[in-house]
Residue, then its C-alpha position, 0 to 999 in steps of 0.5 A: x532494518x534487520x528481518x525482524x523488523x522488515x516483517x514487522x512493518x509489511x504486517x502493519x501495512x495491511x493484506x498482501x493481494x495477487x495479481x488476479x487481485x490487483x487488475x490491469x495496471x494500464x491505469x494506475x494501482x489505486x491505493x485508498x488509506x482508511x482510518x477506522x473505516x473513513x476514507x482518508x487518503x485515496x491516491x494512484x501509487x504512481x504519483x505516491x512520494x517515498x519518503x526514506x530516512 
């Protein structure tokens, strides 16, 4: 994946948060994808699978 691209798929994944943003990590980050604005896929990231090519 070359720069261009790398770029390309962090804008499509949504806004990037700080720190203060994110909260106490103890319990988990909560991850919540929405699709036109109905909640379809809510998660911790913890237990999220990564799937790579």
């Amino acid at each position: 994946m070359n720069p261009r691209q790398e770029r390309r798929l962090l804008r499509s994944h949504g806004p990037l948060v700080s720190r203060d943003e994110v909260g106490d990590l103890r319990d988990g980050l909560q991850v919540i994808t929405r699709v036109n604005g109905t909640e379809v896929q809510p998660a911790i990231a913890f237990n999220l699978e990564v799937k790579r090519s």
